[in-house]
C-alpha positions as CSV (number, residue, x, y, z in Angstrom):
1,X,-7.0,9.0,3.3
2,X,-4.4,7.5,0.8
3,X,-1.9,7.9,3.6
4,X,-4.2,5.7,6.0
5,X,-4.7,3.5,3.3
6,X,-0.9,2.8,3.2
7,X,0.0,2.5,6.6
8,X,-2.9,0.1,7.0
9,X,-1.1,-1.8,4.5
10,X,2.1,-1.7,5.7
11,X,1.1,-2.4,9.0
12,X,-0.9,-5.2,8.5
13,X,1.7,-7.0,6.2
14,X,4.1,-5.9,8.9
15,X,2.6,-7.9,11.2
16,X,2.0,-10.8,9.0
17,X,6.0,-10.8,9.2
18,X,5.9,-11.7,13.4
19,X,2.9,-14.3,12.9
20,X,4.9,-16.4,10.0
21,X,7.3,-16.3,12.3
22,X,5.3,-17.4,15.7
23,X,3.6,-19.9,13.6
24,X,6.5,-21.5,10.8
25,X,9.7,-20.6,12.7
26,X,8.9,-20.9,16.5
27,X,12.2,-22.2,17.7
28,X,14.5,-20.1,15.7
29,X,16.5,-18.4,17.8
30,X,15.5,-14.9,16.0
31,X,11.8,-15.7,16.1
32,X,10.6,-13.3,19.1
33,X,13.4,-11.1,18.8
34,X,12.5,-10.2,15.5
35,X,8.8,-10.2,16.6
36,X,8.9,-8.5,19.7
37,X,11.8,-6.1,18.8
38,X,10.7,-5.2,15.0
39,X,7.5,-6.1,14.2
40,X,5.7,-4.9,17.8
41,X,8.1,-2.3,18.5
42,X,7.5,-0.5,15.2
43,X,4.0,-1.4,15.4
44,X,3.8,1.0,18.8
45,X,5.5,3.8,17.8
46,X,3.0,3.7,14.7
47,X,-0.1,3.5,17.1
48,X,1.9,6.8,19.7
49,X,2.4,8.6,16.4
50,X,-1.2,8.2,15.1
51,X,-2.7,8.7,18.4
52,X,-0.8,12.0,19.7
53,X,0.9,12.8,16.6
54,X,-1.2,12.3,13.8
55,X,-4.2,14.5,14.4
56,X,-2.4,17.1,12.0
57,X,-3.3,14.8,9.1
58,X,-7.3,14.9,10.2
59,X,-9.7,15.7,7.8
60,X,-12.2,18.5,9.5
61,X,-14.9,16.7,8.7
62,X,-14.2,13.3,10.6
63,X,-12.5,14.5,13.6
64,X,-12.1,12.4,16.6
65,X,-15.1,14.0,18.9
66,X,-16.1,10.9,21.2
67,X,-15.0,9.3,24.4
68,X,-14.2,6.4,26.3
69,X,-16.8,6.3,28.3
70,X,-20.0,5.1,26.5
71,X,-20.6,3.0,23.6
72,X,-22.0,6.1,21.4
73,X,-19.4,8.0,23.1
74,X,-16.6,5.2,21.5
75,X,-18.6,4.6,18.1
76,X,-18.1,8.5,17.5
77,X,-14.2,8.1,18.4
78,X,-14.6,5.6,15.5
79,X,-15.5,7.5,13.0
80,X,-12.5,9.0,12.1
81,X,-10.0,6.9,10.0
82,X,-7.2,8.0,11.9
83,X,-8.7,6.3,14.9
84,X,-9.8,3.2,13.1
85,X,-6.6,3.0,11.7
86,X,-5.0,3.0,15.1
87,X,-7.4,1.0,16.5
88,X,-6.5,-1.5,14.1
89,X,-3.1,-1.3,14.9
90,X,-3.5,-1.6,18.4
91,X,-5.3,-5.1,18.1
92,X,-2.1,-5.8,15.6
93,X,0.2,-5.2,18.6
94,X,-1.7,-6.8,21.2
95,X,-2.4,-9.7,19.2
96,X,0.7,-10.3,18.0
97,X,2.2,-10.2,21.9
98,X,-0.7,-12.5,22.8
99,X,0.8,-14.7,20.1
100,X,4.0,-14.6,21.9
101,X,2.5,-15.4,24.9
102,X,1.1,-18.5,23.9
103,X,4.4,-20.3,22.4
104,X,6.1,-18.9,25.6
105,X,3.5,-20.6,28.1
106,X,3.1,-23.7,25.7
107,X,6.9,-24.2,25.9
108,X,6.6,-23.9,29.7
109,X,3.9,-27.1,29.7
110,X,5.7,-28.9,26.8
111,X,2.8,-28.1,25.0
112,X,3.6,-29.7,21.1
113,X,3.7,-26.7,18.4
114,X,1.4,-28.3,15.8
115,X,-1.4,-28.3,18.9
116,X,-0.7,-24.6,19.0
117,X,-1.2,-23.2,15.7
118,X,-5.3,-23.7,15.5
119,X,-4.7,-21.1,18.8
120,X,-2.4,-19.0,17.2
121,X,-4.5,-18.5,13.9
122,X,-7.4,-17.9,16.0
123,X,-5.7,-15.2,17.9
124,X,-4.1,-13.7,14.5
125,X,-8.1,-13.8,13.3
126,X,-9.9,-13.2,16.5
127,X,-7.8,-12.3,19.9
128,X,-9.4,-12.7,23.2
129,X,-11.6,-16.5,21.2
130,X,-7.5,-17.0,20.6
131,X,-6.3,-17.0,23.9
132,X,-9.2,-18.7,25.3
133,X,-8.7,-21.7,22.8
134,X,-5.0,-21.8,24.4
135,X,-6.0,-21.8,27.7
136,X,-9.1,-24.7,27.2
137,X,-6.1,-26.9,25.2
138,X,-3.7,-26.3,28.3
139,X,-6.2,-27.2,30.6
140,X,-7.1,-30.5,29.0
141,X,-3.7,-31.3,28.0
142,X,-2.0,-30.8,31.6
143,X,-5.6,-31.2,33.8
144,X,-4.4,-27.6,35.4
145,X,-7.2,-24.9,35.5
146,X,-4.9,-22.6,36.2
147,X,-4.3,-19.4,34.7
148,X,-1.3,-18.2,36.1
């Protein structure tokens, strides 16, 4: 558990690293590629070891024994902190390339970066409410309802 304590830890202040950066630095010219090519990169090869690596470092007693397929079925998946812990880096990842999305689409629209960072702390906190905050301020800033 200690050892899924500290890669929580890493990987959340790891992340914290690509959103300082999305959020303070967005026009640096090292900004994504640092993000992207780091901070995600290492972030995936965390979630691929933990997920088809990392069952070695299972406990007997909280074993991964659910499945995709139902809620119970994913609630029992949940149980084990190796799962969590990947879980949790997954939304890291996703969220953090979500993040990316958003500055690249704003920049698309001319979409100012101070309008962007209620959206981008809202993804950090809470994904999918994150994205839909950025695509409700694009729509009323450039009357598109467009989502592609």
């Amino acid at each position: 558990m200690k050892l899924y304590q500290t890669l929580f830890t890493l990987a959340s202040r790891f992340a914290i690293v690509g959103w300082a950066l999305l959020i303070a630095l967005p026009m640096w010219q090292y900004t994504q590629t640092i993000t992207i090519s780091i901070v995600v990169i290492m972030l995936c090869a965390l979630y691929s070891y933990l997920v088809f690596l990392g069952k070695r470092h299972d406990d007997p007693e909280t074993k991964a024994r659910g499945h995709f397929w139902s809620l119970s079925g994913v609630m029992r998946l949940f149980k084990s902190p190796r799962v969590v812990l990947a879980g949790w880096i997954h939304y890291l990842a996703f969220d953090l390339m979500v993040g990316v999305f958003i500055l690249n689409d704003a920049a698309n629209y001319d979409i100012n970066h101070w309008l962007l960072i209620p959206c981008l702390l809202l993804t950090l906190m809470f994904g999918p409410a994150g994205l839909l905050a950025y695509f409700c301020l694009r729509g009323v800033l450039t009357g598109e309802l467009t989502f592609m």
